[in-house]
C-alpha positions as CSV (number, residue, x, y, z in Angstrom):
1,X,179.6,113.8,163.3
2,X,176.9,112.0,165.4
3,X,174.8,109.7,163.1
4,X,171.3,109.3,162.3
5,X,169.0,107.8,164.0
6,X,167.3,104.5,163.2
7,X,164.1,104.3,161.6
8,X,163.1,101.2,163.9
9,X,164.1,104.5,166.6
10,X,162.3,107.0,164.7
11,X,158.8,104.7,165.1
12,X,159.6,103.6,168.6
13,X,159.4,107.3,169.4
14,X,156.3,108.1,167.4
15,X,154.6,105.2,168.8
16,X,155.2,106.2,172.5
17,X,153.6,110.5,171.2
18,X,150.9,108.7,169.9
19,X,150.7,106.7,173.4
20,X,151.4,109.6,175.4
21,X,148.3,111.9,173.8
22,X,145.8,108.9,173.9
23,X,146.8,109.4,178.0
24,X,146.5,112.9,177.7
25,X,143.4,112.6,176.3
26,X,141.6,110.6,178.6
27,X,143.0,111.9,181.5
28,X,141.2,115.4,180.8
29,X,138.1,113.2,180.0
30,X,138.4,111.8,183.4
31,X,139.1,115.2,184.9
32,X,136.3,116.8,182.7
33,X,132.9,117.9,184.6
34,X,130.0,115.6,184.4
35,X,128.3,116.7,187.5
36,X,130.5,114.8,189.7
37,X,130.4,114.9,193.4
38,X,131.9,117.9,195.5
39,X,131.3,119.9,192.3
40,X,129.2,123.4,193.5
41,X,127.6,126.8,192.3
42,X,130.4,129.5,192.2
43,X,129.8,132.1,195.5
44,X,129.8,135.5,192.7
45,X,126.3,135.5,191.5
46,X,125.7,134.7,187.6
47,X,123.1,136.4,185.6
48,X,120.3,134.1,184.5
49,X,120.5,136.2,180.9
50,X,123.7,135.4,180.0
51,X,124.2,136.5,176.3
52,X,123.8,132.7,173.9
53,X,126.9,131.7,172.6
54,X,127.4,132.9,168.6
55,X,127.6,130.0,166.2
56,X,130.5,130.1,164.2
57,X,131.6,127.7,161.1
58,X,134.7,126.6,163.1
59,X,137.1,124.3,162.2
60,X,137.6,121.2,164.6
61,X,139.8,121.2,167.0
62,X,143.2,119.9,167.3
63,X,142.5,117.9,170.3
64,X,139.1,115.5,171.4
65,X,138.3,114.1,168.1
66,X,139.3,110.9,167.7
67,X,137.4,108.4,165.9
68,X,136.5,106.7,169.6
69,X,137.5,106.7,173.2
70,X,137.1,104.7,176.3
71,X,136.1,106.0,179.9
72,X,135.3,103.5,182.6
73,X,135.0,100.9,180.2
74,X,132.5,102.3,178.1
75,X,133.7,103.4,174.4
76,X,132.1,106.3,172.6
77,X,132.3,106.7,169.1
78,X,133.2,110.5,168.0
79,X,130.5,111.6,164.9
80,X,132.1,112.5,161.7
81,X,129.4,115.0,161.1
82,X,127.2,116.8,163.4
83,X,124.9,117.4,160.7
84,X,121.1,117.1,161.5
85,X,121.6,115.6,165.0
86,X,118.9,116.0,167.6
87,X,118.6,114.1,170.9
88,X,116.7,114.4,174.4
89,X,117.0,113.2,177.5
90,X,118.8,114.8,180.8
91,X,121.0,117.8,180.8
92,X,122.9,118.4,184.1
93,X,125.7,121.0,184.8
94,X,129.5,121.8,185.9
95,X,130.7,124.5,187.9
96,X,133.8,125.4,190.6
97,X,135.7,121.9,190.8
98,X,136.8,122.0,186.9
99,X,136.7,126.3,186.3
100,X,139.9,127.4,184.5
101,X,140.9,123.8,183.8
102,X,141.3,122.5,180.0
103,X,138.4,120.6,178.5
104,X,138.9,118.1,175.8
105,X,139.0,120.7,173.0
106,X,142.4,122.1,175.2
107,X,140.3,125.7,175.8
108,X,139.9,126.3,179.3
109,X,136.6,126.0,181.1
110,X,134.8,128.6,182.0
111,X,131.7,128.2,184.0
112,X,130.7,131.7,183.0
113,X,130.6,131.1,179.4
114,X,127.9,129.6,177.3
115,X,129.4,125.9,177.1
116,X,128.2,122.6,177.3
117,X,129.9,119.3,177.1
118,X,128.8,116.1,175.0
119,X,129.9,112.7,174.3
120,X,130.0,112.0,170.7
121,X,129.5,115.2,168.9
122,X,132.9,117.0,166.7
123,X,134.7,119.7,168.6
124,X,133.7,122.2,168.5
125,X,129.5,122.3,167.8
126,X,127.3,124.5,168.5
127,X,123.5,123.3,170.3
128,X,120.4,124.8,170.7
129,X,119.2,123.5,174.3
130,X,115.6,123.2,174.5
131,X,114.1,122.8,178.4
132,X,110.9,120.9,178.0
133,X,109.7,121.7,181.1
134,X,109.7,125.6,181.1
135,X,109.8,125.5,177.6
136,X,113.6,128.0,177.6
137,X,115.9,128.2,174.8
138,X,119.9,129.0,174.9
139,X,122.0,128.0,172.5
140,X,125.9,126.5,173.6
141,X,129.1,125.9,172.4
142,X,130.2,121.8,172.6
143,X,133.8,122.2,173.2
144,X,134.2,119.2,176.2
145,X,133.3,115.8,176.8
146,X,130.8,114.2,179.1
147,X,128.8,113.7,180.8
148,X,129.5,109.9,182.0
149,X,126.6,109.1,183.4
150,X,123.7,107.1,182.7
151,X,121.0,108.8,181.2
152,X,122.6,112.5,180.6
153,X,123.0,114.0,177.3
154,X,124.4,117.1,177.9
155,X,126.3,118.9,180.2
156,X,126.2,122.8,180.2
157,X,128.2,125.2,181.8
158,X,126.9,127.3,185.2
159,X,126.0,130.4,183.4
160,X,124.2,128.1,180.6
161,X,122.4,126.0,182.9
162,X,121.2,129.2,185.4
163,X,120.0,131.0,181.7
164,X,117.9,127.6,181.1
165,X,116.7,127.0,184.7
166,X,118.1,124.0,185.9
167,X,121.4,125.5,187.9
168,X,118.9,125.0,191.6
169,X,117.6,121.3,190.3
170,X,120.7,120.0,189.2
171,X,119.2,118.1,186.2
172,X,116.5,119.0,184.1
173,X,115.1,117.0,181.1
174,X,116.1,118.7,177.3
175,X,116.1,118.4,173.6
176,X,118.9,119.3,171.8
177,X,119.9,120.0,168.1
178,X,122.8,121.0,166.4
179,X,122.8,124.7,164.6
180,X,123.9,124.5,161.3
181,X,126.8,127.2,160.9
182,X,127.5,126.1,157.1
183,X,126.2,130.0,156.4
184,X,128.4,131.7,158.4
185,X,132.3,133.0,157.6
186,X,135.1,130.7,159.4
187,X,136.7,131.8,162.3
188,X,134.3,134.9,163.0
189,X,131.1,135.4,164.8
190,X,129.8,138.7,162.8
191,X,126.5,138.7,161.5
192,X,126.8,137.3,158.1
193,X,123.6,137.7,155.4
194,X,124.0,136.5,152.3
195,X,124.0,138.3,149.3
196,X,121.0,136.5,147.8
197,X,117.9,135.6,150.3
198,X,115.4,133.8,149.1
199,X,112.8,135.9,148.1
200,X,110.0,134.3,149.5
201,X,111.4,133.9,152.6
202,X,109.0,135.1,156.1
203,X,111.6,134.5,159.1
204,X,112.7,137.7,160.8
205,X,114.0,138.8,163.9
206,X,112.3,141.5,165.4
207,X,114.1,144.1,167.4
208,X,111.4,146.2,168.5
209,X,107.8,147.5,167.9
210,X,107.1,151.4,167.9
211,X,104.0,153.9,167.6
212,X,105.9,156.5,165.5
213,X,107.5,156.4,162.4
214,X,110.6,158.9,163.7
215,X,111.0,156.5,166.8
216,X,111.5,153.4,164.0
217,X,113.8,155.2,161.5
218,X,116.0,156.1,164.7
219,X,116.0,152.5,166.0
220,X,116.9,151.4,162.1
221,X,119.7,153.8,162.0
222,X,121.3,152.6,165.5
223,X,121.3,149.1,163.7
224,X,123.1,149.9,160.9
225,X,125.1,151.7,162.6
226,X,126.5,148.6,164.1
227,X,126.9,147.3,160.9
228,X,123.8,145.3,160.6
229,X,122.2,144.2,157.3
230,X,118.9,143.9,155.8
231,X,117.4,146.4,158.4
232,X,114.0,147.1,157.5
233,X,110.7,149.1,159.3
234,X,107.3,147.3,158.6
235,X,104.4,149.4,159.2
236,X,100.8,147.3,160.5
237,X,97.7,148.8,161.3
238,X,95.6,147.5,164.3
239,X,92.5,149.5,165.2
240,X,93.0,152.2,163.2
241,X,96.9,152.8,164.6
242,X,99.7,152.1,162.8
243,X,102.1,149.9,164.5
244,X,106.4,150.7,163.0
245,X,108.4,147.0,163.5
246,X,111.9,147.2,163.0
247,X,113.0,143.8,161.6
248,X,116.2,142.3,160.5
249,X,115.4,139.9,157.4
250,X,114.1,138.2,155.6
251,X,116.8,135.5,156.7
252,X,116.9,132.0,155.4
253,X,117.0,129.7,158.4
254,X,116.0,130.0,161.6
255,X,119.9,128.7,162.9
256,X,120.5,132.6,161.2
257,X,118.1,134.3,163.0
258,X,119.6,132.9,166.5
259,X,123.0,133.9,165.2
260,X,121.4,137.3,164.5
261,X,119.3,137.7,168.2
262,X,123.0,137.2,169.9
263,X,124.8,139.7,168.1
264,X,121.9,141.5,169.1
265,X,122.2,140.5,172.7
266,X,126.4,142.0,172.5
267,X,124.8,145.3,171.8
268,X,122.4,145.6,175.0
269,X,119.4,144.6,172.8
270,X,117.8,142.0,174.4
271,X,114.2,142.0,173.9
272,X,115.2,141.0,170.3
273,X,113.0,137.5,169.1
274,X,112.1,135.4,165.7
275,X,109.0,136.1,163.7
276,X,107.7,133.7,161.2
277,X,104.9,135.1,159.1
């Protein structure tokens, strides 16, 4: 009967895992996009209205969280909580040279998904991208690290950064802030409205605007039909006209509203926007 082995064995091995994923994990940091060189556009053409990615409460991943990590002697400390975090500065993008290969999270990237990589934020968060030149909005899922270069915040996929208008430039300068997704079901990206909205509460999303009241009961109807909540027509009069606005709401966040406009988007809606009144 072979015998046991050690426990001086036992934690020789476990040191030497633990060795062998800190590797592991910096080599797909290293290998990760970041706008380096003889990185390029893909030759199939990408749509510049690429649905936003749908926040969803996730749970961190398994792999690119640890508390800190080093690349080209630089060491980035990994935030416990995303919570509240806004930042601006340079966004640049990643296409061809790293499509289909893993990111830091371990899912593989896709260039024509809504993604974006950052340095220090948990895996997986979801961003709102803000352009603050031409003032665009798309909202992305963090699920890689980088980019490692002076100056850069962000680094968004090629779909993402053709929807906010920086795939020609290379670079553009953004603001970014974390969505909070402490609203929504884990693990799923349907629409989720709670039970009890705040009364008071004046933030909508708009799905369309029509002159007849049969036109706006229709448009309701195809809503709930896809098994959306809190579907309501709210009739204005202008100039003696009445105006029929299908609206989704009262919702208690903004974050909600976005999560709301891209399950919108799924269903070939896509003039869909937020109201605050």
């Amino acid at each position: 009967m072979p015998s046991k082995p050690s426990a001086n064995f036992l934690t020789c091995v476990a040191r030497w895992a633990d060795i062998y994923r800190a590797v592991m994990f910096v080599s797909v940091l290293i290998l990760s996009g970041c706008g380096t060189a003889g990185d390029r556009a893909p030759n199939k053409f990408v749509r510049d209205n690429t649905p936003n990615a749908v926040p969803a409460n996730e749970p961190l991943s398994r792999y690119g969280n640890p508390t800190h990590y080093t690349v080209r002697g630089k060491t980035y400390q990994v935030l416990k909580s995303a919570s509240g975090f806004k930042q601006s500065g340079l966004a640049s993008w990643y296409g061809t040279k790293f499509h289909g290969r893993k990111t830091s999270s371990g899912e593989p990237y896709n260039m024509y998904a809504m993604t974006a990589a950052h340095k220090t934020l948990p895996l997986p968060t979801y961003v709102e991208v803000m352009h603050k030149g031409n003032g665009r909005k798309i909202i992305v899922k963090v699920n890689d690290r980088g980019p490692f270069h002076e100056g850069r915040i962000i680094d968004l996929s090629y779909a993402a950064a053709r929807k906010l208008g920086i795939s020609a430039t290379g670079t553009g300068p953004v603001s970014i802030r974390v969505i909070n997704t402490s609203a929504l079901d884990l693990k799923t990206s349907e629409v989720v409205l709670p039970e009890a909205i705040n009364k008071g509460g004046k933030i909508h999303v708009q799905v369309a605007a029509m002159g007849t009241e049969l036109a706006a009961d229709k448009m309701a109807d195809k809503l709930r039909a896809h098994h959306m909540q809190s579907v309501r027509v709210h009739v204005t009069q202008s100039n003696g006209k009445k105006l029929y606005r299908v609206r989704i709401g009262p919702l208690p966040d903004v974050d909600l509203a976005y999560q709301v406009i891209s399950e919108l988007n799924k269903i070939g809606m896509q003039t869909a926007r937020v109201v605050v009144d």
